[in-house]
mmJSON file of the N, C-alpha and C atoms, coordinates in Angstrom:
{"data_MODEL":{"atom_site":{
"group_PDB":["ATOM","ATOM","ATOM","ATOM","ATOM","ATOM","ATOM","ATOM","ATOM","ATOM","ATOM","ATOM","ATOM","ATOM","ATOM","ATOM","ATOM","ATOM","ATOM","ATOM","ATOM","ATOM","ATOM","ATOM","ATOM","ATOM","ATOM","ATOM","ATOM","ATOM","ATOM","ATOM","ATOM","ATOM","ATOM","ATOM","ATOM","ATOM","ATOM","ATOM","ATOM","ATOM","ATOM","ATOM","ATOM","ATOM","ATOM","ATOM","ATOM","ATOM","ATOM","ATOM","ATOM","ATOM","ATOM","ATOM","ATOM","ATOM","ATOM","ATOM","ATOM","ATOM","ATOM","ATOM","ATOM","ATOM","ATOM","ATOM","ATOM","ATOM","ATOM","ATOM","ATOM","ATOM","ATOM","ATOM","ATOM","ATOM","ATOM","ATOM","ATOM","ATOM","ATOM","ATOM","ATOM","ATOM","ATOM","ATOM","ATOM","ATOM","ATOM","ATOM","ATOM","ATOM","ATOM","ATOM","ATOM","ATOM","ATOM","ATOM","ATOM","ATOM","ATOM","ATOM","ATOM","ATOM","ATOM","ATOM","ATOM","ATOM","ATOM","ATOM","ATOM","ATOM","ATOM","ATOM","ATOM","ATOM","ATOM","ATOM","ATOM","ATOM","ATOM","ATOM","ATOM","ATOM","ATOM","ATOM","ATOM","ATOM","ATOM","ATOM","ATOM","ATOM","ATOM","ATOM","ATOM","ATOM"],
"id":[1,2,3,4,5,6,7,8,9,10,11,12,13,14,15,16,17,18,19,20,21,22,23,24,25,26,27,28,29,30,31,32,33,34,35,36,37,38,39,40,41,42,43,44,45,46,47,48,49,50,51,52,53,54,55,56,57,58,59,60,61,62,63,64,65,66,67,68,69,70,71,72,73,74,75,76,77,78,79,80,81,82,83,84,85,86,87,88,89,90,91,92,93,94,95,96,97,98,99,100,101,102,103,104,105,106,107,108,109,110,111,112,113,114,115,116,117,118,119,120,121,122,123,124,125,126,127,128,129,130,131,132,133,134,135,136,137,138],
"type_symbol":["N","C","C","N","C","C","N","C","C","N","C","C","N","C","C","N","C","C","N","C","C","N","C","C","N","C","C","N","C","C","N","C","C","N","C","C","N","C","C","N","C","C","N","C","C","N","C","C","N","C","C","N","C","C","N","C","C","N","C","C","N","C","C","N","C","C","N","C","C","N","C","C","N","C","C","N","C","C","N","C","C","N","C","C","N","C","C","N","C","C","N","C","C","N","C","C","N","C","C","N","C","C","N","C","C","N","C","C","N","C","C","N","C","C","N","C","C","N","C","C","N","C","C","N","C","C","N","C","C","N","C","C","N","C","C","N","C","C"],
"label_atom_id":["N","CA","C","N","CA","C","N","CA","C","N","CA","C","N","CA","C","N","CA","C","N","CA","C","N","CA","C","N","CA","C","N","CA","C","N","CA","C","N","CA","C","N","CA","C","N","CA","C","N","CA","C","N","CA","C","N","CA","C","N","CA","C","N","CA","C","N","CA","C","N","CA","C","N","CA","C","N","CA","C","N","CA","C","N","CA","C","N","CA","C","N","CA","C","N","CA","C","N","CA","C","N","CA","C","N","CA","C","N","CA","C","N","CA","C","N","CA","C","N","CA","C","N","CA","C","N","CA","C","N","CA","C","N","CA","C","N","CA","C","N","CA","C","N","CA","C","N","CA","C","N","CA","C","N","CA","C","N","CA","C"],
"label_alt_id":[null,null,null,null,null,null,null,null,null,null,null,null,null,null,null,null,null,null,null,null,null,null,null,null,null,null,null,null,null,null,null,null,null,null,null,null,null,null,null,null,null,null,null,null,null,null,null,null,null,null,null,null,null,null,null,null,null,null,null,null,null,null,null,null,null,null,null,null,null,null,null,null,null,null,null,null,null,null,null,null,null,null,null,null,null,null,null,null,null,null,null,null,null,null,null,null,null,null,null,null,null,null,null,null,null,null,null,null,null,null,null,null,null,null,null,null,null,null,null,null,null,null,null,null,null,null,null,null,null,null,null,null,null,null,null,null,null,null],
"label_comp_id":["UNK","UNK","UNK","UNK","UNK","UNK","UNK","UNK","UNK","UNK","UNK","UNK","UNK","UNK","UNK","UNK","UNK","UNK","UNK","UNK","UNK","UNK","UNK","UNK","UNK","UNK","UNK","UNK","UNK","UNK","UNK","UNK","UNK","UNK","UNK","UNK","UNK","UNK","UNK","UNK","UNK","UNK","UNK","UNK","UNK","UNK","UNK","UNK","UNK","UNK","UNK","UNK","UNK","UNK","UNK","UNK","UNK","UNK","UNK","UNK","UNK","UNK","UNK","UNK","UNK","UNK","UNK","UNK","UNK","UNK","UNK","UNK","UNK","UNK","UNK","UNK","UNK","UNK","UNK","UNK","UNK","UNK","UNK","UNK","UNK","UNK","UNK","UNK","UNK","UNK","UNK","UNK","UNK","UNK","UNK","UNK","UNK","UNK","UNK","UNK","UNK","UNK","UNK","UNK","UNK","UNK","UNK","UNK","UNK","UNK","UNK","UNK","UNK","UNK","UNK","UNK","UNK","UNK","UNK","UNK","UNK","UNK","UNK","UNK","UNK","UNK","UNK","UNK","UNK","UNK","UNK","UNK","UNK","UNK","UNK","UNK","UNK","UNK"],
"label_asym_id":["A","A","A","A","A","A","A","A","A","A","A","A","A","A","A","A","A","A","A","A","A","A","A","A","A","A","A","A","A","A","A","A","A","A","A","A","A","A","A","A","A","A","A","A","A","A","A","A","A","A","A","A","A","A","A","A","A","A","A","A","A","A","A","A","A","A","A","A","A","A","A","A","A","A","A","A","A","A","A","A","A","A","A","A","A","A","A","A","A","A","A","A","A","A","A","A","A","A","A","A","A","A","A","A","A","A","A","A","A","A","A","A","A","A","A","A","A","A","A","A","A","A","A","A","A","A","A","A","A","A","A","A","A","A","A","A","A","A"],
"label_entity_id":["1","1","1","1","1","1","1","1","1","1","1","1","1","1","1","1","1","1","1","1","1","1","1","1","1","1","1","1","1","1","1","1","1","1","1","1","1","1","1","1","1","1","1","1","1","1","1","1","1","1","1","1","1","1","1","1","1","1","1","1","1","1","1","1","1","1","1","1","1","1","1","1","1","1","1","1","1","1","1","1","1","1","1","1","1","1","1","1","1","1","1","1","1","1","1","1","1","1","1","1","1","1","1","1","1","1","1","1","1","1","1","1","1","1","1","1","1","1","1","1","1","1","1","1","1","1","1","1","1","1","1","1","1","1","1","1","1","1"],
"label_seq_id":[1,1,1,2,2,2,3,3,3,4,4,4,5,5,5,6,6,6,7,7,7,8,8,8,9,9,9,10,10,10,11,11,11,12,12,12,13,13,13,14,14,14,15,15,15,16,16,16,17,17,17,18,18,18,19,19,19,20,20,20,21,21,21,22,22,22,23,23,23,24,24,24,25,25,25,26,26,26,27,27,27,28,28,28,29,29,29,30,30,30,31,31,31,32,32,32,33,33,33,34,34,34,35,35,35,36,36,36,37,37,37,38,38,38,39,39,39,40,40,40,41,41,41,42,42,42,43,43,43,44,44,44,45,45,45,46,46,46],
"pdbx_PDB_ins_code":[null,null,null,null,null,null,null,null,null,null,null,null,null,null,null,null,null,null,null,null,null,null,null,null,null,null,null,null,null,null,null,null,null,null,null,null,null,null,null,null,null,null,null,null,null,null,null,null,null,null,null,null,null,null,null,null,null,null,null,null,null,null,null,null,null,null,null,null,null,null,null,null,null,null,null,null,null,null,null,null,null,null,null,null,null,null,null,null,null,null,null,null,null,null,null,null,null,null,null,null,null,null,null,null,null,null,null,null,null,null,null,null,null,null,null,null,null,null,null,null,null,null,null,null,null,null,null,null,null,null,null,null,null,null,null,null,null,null],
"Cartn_x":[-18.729,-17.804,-18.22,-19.628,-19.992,-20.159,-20.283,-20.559,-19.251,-17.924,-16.886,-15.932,-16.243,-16.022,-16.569,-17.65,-18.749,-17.885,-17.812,-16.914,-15.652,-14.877,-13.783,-13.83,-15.068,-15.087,-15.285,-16.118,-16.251,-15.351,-14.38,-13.247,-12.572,-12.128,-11.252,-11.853,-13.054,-13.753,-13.428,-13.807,-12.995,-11.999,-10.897,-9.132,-8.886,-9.407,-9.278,-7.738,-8.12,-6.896,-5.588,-5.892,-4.841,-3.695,-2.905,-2.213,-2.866,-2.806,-3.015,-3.192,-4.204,-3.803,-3.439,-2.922,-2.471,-4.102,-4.85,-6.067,-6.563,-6.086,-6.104,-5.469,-4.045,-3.058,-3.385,-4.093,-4.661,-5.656,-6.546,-8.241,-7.315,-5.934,-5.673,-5.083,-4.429,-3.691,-4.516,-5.772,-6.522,-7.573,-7.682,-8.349,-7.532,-5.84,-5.022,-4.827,-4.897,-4.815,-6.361,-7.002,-8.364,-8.349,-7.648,-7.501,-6.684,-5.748,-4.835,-5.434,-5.954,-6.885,-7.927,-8.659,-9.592,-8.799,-7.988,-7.173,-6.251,-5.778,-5.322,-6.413,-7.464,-8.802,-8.968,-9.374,-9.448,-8.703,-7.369,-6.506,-6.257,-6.744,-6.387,-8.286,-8.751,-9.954,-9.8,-9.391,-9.378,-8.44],
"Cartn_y":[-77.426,-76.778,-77.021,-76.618,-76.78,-78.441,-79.148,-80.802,-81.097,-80.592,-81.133,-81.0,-79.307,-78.771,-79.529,-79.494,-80.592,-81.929,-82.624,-84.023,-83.799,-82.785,-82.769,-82.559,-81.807,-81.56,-82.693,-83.662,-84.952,-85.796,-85.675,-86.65,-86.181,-84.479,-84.11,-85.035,-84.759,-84.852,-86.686,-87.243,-88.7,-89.093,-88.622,-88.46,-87.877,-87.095,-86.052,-86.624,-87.863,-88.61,-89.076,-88.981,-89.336,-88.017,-88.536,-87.586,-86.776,-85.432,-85.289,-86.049,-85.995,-87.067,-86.394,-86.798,-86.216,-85.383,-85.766,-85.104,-83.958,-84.096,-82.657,-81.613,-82.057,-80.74,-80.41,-81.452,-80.798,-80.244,-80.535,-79.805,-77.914,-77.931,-76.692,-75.943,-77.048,-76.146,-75.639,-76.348,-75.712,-74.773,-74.522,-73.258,-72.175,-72.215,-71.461,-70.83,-71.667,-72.017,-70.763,-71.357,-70.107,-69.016,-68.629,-67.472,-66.262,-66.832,-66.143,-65.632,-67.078,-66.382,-65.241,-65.526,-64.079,-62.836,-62.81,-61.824,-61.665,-62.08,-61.551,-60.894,-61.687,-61.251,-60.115,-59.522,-58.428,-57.05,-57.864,-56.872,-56.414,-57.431,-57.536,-56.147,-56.344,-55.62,-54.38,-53.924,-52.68,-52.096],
"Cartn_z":[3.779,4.695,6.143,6.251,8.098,8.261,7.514,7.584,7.563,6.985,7.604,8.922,9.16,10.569,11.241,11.003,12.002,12.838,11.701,11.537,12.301,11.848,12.47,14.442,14.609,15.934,16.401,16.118,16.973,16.76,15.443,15.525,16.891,16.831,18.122,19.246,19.526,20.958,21.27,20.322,20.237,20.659,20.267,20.011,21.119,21.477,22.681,23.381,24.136,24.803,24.168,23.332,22.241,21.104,20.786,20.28,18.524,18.466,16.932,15.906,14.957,14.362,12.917,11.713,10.461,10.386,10.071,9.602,10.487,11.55,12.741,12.066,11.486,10.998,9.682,8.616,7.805,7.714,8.133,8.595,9.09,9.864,10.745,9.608,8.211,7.621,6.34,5.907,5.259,5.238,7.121,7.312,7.664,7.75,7.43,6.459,5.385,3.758,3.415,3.821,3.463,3.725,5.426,6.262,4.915,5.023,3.961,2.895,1.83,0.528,1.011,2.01,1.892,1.999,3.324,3.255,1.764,1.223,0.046,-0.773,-1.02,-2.043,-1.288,0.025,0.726,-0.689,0.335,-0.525,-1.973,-2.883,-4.118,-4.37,-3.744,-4.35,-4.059,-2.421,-2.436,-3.078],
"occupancy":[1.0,1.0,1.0,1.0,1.0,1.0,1.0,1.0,1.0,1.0,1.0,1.0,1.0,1.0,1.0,1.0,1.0,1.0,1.0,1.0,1.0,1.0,1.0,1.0,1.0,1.0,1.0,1.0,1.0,1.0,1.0,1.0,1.0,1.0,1.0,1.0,1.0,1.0,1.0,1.0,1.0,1.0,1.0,1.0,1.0,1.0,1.0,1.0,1.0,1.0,1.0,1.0,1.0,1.0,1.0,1.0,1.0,1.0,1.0,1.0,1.0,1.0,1.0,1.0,1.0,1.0,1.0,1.0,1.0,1.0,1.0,1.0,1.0,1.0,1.0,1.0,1.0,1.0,1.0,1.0,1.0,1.0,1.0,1.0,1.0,1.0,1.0,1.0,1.0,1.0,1.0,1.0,1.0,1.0,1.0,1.0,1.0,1.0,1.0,1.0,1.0,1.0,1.0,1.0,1.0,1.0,1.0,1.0,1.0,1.0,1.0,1.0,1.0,1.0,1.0,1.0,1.0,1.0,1.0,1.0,1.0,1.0,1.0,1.0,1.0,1.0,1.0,1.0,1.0,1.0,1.0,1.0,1.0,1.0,1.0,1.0,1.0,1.0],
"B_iso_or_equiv":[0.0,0.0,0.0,0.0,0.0,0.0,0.0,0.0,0.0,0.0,0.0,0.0,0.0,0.0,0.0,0.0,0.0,0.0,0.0,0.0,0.0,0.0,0.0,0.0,0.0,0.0,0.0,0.0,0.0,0.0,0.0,0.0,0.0,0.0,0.0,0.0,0.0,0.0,0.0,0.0,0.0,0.0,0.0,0.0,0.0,0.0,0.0,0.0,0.0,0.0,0.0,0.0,0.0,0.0,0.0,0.0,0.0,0.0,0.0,0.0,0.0,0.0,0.0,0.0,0.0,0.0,0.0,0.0,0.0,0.0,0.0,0.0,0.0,0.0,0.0,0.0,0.0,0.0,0.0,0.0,0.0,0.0,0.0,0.0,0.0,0.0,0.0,0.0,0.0,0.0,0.0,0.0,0.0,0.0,0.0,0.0,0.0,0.0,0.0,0.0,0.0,0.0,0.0,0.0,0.0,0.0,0.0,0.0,0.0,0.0,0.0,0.0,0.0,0.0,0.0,0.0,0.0,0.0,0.0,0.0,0.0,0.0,0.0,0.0,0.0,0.0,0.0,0.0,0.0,0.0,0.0,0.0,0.0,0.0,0.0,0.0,0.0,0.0],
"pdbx_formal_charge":[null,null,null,null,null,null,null,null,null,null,null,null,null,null,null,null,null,null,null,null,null,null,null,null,null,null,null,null,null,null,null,null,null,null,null,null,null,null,null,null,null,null,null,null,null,null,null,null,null,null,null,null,null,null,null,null,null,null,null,null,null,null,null,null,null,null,null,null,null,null,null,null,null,null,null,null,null,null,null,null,null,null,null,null,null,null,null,null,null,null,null,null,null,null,null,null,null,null,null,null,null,null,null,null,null,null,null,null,null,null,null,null,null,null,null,null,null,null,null,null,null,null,null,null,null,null,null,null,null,null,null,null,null,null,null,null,null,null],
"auth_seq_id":[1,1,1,2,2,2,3,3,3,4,4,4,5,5,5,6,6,6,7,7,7,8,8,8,9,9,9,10,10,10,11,11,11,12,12,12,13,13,13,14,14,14,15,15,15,16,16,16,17,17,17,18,18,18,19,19,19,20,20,20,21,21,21,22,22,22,23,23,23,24,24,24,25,25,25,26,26,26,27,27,27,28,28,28,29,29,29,30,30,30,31,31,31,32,32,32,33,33,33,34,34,34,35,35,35,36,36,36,37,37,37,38,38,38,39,39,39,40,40,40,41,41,41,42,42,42,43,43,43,44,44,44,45,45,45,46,46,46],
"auth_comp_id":["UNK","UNK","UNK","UNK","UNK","UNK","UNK","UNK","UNK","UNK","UNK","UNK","UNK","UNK","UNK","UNK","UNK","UNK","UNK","UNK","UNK","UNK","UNK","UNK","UNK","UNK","UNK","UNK","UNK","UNK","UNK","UNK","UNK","UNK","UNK","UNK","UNK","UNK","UNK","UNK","UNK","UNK","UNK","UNK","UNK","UNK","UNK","UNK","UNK","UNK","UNK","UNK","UNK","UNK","UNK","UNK","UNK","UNK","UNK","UNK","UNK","UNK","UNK","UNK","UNK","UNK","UNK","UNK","UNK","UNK","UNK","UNK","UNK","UNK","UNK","UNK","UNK","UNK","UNK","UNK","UNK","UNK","UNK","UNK","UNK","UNK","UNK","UNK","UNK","UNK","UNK","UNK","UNK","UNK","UNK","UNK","UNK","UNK","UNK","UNK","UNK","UNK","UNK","UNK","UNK","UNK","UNK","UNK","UNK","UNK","UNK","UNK","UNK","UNK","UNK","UNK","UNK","UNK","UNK","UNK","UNK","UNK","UNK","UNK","UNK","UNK","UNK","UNK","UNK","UNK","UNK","UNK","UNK","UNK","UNK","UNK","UNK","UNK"],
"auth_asym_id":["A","A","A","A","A","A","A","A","A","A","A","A","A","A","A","A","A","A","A","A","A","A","A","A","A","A","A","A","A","A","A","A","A","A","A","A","A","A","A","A","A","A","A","A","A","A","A","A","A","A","A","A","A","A","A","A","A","A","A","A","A","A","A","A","A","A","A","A","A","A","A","A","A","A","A","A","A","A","A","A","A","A","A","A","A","A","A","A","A","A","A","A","A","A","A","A","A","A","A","A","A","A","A","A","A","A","A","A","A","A","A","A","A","A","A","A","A","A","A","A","A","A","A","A","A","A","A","A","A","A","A","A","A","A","A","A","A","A"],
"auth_atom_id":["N","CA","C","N","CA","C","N","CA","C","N","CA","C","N","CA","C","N","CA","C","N","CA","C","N","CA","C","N","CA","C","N","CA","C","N","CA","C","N","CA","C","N","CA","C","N","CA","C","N","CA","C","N","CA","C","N","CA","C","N","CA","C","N","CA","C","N","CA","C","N","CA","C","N","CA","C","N","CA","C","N","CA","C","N","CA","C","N","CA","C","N","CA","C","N","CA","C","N","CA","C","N","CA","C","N","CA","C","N","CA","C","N","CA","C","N","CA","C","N","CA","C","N","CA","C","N","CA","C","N","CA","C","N","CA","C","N","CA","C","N","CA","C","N","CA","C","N","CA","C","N","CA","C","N","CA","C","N","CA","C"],
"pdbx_PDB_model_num":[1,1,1,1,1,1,1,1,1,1,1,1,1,1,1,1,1,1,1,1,1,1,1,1,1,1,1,1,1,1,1,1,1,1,1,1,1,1,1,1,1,1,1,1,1,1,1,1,1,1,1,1,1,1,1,1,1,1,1,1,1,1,1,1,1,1,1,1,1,1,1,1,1,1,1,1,1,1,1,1,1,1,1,1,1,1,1,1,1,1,1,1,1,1,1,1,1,1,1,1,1,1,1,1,1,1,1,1,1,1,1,1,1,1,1,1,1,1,1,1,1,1,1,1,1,1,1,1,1,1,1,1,1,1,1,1,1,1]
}}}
């Protein structure tokens, strides 16, 4: 997990000048994708 955050930050810092790239919006939509699951698991326990 932190070795791919990792990765992804220096791809940004790279790209920087350049537009999004597909792997920007997935890297954004699978820590969306996580955000959610905990919050549900949250909920599902209490």
């Amino acid at each position: 997990m932190f070795s791919v955050s990792t990765a992804n930050r220096g791809n940004c810092i790279q790209v920087a000048d350049q537009p999004p790239e597909p792997s920007s919006t997935l890297a954004a939509f699978i820590i969306v994708a996580a955000l959610v699951f905990v919050v549900l698991l949250a909920v599902i326990l209490e």
